[in-house]
Chimera marker file (.cmm) of the C-alpha trace (Angstrom):
<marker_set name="trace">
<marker id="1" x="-175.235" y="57.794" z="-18.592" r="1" g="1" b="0" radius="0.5"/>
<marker id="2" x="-174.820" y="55.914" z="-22.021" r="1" g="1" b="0" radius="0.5"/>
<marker id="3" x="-172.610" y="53.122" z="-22.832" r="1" g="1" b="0" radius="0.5"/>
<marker id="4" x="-171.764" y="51.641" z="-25.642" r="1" g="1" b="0" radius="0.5"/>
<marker id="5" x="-172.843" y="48.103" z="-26.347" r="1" g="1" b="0" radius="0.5"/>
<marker id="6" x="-172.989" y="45.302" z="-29.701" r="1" g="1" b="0" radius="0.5"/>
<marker id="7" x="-169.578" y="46.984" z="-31.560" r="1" g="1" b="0" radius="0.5"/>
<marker id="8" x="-169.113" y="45.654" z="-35.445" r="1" g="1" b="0" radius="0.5"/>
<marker id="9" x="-166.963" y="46.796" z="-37.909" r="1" g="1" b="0" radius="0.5"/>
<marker id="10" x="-169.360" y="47.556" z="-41.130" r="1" g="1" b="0" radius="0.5"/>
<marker id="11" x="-168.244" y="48.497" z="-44.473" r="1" g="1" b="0" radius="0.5"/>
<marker id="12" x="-170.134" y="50.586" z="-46.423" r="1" g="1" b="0" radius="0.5"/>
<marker id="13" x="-169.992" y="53.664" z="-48.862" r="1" g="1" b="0" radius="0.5"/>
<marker id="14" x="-171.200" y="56.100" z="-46.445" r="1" g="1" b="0" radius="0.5"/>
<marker id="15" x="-172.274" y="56.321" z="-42.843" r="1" g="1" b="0" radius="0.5"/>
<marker id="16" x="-176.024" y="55.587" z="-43.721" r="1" g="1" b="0" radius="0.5"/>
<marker id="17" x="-175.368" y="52.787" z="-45.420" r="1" g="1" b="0" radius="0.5"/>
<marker id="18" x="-173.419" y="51.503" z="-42.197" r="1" g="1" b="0" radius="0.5"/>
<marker id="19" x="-176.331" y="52.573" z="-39.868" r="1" g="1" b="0" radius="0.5"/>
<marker id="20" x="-178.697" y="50.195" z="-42.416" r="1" g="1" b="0" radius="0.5"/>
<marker id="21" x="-176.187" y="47.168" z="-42.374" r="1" g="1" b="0" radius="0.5"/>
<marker id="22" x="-175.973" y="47.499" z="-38.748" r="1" g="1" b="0" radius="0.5"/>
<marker id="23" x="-179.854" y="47.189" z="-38.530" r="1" g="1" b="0" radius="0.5"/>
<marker id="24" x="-180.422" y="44.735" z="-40.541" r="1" g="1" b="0" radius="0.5"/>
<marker id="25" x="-178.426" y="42.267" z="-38.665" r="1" g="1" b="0" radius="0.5"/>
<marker id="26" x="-181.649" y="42.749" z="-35.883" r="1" g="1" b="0" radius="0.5"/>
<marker id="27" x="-179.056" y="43.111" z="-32.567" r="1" g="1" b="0" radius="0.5"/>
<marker id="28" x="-181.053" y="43.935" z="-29.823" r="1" g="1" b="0" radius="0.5"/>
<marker id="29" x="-179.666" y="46.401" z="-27.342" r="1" g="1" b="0" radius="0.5"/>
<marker id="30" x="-179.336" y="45.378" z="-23.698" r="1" g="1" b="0" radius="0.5"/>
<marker id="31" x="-181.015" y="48.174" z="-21.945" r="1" g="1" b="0" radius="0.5"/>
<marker id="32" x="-182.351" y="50.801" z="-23.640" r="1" g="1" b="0" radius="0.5"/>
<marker id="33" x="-185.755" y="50.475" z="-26.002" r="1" g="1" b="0" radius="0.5"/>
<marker id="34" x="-184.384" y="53.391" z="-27.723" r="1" g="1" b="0" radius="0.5"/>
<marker id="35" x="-180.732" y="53.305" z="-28.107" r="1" g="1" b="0" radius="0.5"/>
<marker id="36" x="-178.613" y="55.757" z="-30.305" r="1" g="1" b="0" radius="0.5"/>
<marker id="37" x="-176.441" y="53.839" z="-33.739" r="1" g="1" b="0" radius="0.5"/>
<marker id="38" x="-173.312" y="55.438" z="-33.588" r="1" g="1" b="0" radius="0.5"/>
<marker id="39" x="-171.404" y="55.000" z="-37.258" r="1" g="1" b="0" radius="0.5"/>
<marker id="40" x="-167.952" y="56.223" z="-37.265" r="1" g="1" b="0" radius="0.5"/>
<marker id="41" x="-165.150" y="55.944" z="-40.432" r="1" g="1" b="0" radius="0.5"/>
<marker id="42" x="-162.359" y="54.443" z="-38.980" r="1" g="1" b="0" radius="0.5"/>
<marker id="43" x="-160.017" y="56.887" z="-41.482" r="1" g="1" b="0" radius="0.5"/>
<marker id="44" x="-162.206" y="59.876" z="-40.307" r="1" g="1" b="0" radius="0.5"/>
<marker id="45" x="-160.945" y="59.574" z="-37.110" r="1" g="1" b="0" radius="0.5"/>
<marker id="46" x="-158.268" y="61.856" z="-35.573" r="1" g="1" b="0" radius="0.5"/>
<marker id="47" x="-156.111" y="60.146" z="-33.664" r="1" g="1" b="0" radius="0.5"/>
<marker id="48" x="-156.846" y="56.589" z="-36.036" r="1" g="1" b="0" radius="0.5"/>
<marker id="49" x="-153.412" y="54.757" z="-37.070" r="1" g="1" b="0" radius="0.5"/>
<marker id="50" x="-153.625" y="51.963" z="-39.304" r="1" g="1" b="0" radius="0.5"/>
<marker id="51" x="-150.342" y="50.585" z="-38.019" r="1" g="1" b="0" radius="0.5"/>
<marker id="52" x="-151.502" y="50.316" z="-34.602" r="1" g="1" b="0" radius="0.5"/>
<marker id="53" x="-152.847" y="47.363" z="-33.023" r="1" g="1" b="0" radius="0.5"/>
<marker id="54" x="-154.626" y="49.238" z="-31.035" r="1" g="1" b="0" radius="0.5"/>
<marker id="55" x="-157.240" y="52.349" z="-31.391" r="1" g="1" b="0" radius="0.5"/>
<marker id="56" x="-159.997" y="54.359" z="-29.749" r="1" g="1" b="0" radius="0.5"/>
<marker id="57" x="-162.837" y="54.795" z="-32.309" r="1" g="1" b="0" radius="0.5"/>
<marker id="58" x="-165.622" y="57.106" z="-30.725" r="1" g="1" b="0" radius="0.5"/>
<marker id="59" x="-166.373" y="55.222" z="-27.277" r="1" g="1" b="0" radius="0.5"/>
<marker id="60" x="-164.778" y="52.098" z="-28.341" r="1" g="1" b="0" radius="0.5"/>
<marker id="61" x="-161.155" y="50.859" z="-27.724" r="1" g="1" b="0" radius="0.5"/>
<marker id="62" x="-160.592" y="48.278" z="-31.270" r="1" g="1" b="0" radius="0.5"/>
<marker id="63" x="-158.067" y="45.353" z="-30.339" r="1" g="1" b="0" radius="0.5"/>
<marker id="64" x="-155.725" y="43.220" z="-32.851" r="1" g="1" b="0" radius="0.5"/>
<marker id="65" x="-158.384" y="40.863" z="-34.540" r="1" g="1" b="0" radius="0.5"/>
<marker id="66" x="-160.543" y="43.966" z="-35.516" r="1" g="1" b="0" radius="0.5"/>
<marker id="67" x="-157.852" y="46.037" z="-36.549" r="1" g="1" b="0" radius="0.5"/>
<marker id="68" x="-156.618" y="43.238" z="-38.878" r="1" g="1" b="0" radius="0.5"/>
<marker id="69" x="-160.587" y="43.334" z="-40.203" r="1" g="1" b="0" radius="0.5"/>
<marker id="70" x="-160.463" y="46.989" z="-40.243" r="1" g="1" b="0" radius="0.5"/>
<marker id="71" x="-157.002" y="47.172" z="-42.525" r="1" g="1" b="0" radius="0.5"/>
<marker id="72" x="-158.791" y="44.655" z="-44.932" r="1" g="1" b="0" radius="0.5"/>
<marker id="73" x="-160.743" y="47.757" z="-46.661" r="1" g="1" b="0" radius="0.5"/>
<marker id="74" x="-159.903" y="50.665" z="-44.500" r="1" g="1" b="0" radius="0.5"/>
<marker id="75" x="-161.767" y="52.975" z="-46.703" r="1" g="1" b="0" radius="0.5"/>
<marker id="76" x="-164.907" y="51.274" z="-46.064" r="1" g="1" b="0" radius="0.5"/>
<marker id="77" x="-164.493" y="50.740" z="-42.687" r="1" g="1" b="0" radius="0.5"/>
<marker id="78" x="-167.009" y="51.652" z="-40.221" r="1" g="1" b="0" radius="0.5"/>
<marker id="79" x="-167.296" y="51.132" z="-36.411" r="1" g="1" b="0" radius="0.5"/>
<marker id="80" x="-170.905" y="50.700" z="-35.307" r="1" g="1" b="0" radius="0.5"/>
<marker id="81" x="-172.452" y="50.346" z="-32.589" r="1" g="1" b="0" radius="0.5"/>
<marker id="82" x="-175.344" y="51.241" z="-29.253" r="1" g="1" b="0" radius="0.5"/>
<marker id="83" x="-175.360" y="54.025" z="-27.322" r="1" g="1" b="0" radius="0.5"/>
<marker id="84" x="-177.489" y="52.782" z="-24.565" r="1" g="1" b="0" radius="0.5"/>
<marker id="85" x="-179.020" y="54.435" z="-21.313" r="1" g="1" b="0" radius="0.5"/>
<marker id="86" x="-179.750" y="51.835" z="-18.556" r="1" g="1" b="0" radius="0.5"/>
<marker id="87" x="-182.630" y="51.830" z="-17.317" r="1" g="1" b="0" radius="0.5"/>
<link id1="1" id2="2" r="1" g="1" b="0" radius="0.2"/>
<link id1="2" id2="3" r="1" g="1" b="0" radius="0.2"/>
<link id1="3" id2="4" r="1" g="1" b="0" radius="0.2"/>
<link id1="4" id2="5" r="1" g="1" b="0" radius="0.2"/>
<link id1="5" id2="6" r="1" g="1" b="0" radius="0.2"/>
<link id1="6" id2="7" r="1" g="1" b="0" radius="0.2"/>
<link id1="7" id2="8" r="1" g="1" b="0" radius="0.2"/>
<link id1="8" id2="9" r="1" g="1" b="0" radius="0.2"/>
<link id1="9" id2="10" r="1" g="1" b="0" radius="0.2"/>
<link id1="10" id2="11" r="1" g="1" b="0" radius="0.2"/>
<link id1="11" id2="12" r="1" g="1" b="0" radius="0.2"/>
<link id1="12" id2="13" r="1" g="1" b="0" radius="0.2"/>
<link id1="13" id2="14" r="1" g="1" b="0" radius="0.2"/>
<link id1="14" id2="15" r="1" g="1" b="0" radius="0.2"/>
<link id1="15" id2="16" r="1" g="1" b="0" radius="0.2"/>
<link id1="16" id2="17" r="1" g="1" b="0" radius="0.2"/>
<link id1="17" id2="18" r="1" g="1" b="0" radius="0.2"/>
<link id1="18" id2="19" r="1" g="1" b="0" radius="0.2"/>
<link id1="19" id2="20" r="1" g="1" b="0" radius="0.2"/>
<link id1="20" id2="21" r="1" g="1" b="0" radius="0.2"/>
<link id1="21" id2="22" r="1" g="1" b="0" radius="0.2"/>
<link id1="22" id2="23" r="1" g="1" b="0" radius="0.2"/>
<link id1="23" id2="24" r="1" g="1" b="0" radius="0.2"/>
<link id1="24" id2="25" r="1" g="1" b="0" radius="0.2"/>
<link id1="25" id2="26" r="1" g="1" b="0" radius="0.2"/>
<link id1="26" id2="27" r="1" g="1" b="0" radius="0.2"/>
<link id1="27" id2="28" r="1" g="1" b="0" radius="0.2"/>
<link id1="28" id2="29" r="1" g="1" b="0" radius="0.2"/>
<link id1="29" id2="30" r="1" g="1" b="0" radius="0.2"/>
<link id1="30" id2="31" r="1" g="1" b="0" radius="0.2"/>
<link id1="31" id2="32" r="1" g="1" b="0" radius="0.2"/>
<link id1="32" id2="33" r="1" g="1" b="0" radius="0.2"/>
<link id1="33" id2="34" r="1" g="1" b="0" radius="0.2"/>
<link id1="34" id2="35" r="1" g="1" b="0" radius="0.2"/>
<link id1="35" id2="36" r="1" g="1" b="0" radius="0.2"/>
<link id1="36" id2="37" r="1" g="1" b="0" radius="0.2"/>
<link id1="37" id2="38" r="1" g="1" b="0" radius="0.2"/>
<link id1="38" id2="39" r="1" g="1" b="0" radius="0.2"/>
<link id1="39" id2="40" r="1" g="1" b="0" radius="0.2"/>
<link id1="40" id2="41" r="1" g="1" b="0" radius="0.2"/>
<link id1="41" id2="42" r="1" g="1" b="0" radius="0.2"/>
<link id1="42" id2="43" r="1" g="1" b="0" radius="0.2"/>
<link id1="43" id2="44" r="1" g="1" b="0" radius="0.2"/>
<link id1="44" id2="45" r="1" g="1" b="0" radius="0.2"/>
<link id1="45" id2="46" r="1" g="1" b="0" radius="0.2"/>
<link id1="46" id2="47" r="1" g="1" b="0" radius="0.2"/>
<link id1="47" id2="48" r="1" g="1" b="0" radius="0.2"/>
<link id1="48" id2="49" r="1" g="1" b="0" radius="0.2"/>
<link id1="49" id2="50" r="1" g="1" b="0" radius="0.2"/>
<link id1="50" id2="51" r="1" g="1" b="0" radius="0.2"/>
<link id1="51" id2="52" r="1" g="1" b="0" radius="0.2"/>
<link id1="52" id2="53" r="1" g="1" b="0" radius="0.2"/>
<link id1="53" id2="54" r="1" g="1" b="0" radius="0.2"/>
<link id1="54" id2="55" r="1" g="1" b="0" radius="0.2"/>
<link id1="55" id2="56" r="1" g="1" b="0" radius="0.2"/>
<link id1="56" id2="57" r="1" g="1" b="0" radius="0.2"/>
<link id1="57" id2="58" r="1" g="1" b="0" radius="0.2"/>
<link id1="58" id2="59" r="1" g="1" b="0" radius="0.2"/>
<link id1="59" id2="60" r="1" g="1" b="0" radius="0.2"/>
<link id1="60" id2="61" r="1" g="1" b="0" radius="0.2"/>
<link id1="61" id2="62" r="1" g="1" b="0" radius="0.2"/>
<link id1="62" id2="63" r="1" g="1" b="0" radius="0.2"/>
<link id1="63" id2="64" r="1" g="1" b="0" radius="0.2"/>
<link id1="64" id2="65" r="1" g="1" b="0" radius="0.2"/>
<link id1="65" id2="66" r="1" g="1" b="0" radius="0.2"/>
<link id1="66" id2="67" r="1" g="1" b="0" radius="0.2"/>
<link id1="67" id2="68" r="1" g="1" b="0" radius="0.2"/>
<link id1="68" id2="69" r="1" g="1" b="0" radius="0.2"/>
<link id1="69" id2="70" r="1" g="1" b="0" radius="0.2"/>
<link id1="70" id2="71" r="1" g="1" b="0" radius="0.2"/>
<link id1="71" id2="72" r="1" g="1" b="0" radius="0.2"/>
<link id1="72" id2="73" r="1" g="1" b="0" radius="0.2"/>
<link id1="73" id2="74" r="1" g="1" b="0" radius="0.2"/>
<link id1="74" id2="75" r="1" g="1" b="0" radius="0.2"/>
<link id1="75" id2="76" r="1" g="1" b="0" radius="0.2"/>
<link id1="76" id2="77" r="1" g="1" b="0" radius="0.2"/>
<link id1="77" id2="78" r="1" g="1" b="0" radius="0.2"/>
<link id1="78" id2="79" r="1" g="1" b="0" radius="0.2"/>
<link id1="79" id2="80" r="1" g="1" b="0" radius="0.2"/>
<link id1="80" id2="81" r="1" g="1" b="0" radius="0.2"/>
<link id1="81" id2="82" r="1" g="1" b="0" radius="0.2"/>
<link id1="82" id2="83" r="1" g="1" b="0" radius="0.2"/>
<link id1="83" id2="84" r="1" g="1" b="0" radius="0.2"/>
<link id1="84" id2="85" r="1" g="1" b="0" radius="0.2"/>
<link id1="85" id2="86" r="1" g="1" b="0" radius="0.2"/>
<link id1="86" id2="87" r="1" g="1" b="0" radius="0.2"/>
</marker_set>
């Protein structure tokens, strides 16, 4: 089973350029040697409401503090983060 580990908020021009942000910050993952980057726009998102304190981005549930970084340049916004097997 995967879990999702080392969440940021990223903003970038397009998912890619999230993935490569996220990369170059050099987080090792917990568990997994091989762990899936999962880049999601925050605006992209279904259920997302900016108003809210409170949202479920892909696997992650995104508190106050990051929604206040997230409404800071929604458009850019990405979440990133692990998807890591335990081993």
């Amino acid at each position: 089973m995967e879990h999702p580990t080392h969440t940021e908020i990223i903003f970038a021009d397009s998912k890619e350029e999230a993935e490569e942000k996220y990369k170059a910050l050099n987080i090792k993952p917990d568990h997994d040697s091989n762990p899936r980057i999962v880049a999601l726009k925050v605006l992209e998102e279904e259920d997302f409401d900016i108003n809210s304190d409170i949202n479920l981005i892909g696997e992650v549930s995104v508190g106050p503090p990051i929604m206040e970084k997230i409404r800071t340049n929604p458009e850019k916004a990405y979440v990133v983060y692990y998807m890591e097997k335990k081993e």
